[in-house]
One Martini backbone bead per residue (centre of mass of N, CA, C, O) as a GRO file, in nm:
protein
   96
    1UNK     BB    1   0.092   0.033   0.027
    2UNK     BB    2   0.087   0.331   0.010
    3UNK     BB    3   0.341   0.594   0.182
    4UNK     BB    4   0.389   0.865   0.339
    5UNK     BB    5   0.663   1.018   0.358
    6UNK     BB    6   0.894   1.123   0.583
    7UNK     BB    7   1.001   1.443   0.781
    8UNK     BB    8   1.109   1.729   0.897
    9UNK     BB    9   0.848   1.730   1.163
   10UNK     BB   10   0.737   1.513   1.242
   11UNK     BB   11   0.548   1.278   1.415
   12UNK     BB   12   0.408   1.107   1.689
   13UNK     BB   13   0.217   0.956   1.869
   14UNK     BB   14   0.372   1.117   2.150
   15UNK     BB   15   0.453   1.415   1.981
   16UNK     BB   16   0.710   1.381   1.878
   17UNK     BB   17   1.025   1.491   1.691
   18UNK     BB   18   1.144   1.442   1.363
   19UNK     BB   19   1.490   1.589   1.324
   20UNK     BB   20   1.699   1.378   1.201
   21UNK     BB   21   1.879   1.349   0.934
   22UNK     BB   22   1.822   1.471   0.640
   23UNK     BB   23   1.798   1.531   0.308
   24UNK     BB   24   1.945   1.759   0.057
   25UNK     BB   25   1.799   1.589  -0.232
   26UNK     BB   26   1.505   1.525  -0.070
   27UNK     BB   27   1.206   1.683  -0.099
   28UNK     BB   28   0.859   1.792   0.110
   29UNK     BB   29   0.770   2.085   0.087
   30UNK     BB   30   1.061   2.145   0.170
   31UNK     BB   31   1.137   1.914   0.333
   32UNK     BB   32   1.316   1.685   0.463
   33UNK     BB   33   1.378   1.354   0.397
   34UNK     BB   34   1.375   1.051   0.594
   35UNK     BB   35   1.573   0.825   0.746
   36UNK     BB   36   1.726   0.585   0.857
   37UNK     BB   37   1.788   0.700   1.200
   38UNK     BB   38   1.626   0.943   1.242
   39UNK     BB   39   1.579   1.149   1.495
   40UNK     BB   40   1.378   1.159   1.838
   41UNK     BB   41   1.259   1.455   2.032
   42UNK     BB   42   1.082   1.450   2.345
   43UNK     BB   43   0.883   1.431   2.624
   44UNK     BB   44   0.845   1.085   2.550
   45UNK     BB   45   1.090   1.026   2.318
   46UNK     BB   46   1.420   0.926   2.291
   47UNK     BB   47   1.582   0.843   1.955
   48UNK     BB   48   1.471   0.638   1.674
   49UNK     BB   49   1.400   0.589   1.314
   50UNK     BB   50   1.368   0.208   1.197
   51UNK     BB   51   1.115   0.096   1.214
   52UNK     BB   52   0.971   0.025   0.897
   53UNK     BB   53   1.137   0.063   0.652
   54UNK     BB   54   1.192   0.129   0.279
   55UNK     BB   55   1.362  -0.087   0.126
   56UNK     BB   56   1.305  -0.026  -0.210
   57UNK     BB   57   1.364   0.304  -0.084
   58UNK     BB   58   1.593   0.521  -0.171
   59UNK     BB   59   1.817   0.785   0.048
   60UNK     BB   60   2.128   0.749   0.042
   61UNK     BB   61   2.134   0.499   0.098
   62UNK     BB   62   1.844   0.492   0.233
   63UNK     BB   63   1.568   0.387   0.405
   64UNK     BB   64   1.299   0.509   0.386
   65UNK     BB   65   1.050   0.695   0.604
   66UNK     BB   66   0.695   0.612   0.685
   67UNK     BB   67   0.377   0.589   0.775
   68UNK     BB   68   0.436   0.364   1.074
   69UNK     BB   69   0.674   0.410   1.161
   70UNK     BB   70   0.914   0.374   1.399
   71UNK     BB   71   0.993   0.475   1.737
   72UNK     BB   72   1.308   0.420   1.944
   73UNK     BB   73   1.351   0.453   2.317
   74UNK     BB   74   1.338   0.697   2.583
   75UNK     BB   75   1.222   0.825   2.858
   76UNK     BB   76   1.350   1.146   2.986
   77UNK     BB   77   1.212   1.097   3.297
   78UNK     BB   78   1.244   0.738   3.336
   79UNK     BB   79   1.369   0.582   3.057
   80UNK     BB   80   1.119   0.383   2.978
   81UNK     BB   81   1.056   0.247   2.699
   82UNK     BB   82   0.994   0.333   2.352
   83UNK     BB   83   0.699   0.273   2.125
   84UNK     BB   84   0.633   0.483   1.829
   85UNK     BB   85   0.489   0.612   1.537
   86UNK     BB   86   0.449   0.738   1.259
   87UNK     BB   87   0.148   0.983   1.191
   88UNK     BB   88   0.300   1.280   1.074
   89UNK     BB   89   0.438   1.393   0.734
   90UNK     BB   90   0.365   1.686   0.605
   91UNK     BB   91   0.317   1.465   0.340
   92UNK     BB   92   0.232   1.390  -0.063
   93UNK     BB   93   0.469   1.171  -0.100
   94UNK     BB   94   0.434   0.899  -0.234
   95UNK     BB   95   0.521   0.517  -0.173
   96UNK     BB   96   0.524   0.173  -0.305
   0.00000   0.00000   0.00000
């Protein structure tokens, strides 16, 4: 299924915001594309945006994340594991 890739300030379901480092080749309504590995930091979960990324899509040679990917982590207040999804990638680039 067709699926928006995220970007730099896209979101997680527990409102945290995936920072980077985006590509500087592919921009998705101006903001640039995030791969796997690209941080994510808030609230709720500071860590990495890695689980369920599209690996026959890739972005400066790494697989592009989108709509639904995980981002895994520890909650910056108690240590605690989080994974949560990315939810709003504020881009209409789909990826097949």
């Amino acid at each position: 299924m067709p699926m928006p890739i995220a970007v730099m300030t896209s979101h997680t379901g527990t409102g945290d915001t995936v920072v980077g480092p985006g590509s500087t080749k592919v921009l998705c309504k101006g903001k640039p594309a995030v791969t796997m590995g690209a941080s994510v930091t808030g609230a709720a979960c500071v860590g990495t945006a890695a689980v369920n990324p599209n690996p026959q899509v890739l972005v400066e040679n790494k697989p592009v994340l989108h709509l639904t990917s995980q981002a895994t982590g520890s909650n910056p207040a108690t240590g605690a594991p989080v994974t949560t999804p990315i939810i709003d990638t504020s881009a209409t680039t789909i990826l097949s």
